[in-house]
N, C-alpha and C positions, 0 to 999 in steps of 0.2 A: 903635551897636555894628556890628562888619564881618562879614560871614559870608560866606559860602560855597555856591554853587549849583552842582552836578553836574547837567550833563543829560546822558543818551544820547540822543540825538535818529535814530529809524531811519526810511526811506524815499527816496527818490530823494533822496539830501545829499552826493553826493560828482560829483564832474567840474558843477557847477551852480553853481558860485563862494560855494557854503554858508559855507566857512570864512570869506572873505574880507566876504561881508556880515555874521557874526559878530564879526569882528575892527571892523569899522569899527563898527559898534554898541555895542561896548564900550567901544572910545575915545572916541566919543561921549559916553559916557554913564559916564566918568571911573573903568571899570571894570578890572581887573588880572587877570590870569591865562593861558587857553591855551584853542584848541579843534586837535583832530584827527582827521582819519579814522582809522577804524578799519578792521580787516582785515574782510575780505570787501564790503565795497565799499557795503553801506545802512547804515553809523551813524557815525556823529559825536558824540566826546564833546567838551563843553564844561565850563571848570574856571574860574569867574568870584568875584571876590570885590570886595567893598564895600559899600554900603547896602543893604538891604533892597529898598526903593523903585525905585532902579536896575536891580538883579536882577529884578527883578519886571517890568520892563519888558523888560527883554533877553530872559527867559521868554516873553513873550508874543512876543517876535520870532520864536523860536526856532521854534514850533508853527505858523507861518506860511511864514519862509524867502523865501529871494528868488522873482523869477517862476518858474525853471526849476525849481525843488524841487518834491516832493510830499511831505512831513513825514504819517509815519501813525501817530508814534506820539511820545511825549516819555516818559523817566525823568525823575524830579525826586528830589535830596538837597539839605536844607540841612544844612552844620556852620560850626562856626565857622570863623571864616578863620585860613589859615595864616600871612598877613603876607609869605610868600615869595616874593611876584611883584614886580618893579621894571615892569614891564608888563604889555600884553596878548599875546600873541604867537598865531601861524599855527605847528603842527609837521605 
């Protein structure tokens, strides 16, 4: 079954190359969707869909971040997947 994981991810995750180590982790890990900053400058949302297993593992990336991030805090949603991504993409 495909679903769907929502993080907001807040703290030091923007100008840190956050999205970029998100993105390569996903296509690693055979996963579809988007991450983006957000306005005011500490949150980054991510919109990932595929296995469970996968997910699960990009989650655990997520609350960690590259060396320059300081991640203080994670939102988590699962829904179903929307099927609607042909990739993962950087917005």
């Amino acid at each position: 079954m495909s679903l769907a994981l929502r993080a907001l991810v807040r703290g030091r995750v923007q100008g840190v190359f956050f999205r970029a180590f998100v993105s390569n982790h996903a296509h690693a890990l055979g996963l579809k969707g988007y991450v983006r900053n957000l306005e005011g400058g500490a949150s980054v949302e991510v919109w990932a869909e595929g296995e469970r297993a996968q997910l699960e593992q990009l989650l655990g990336l997520l609350k960690v971040g590259p060396p320059h991030a300081r991640v203080e805090g994670v939102e988590v949603g699962w829904v179903e997947a929307t099927k609607g991504f042909r990739h993962f993409e950087i917005y």
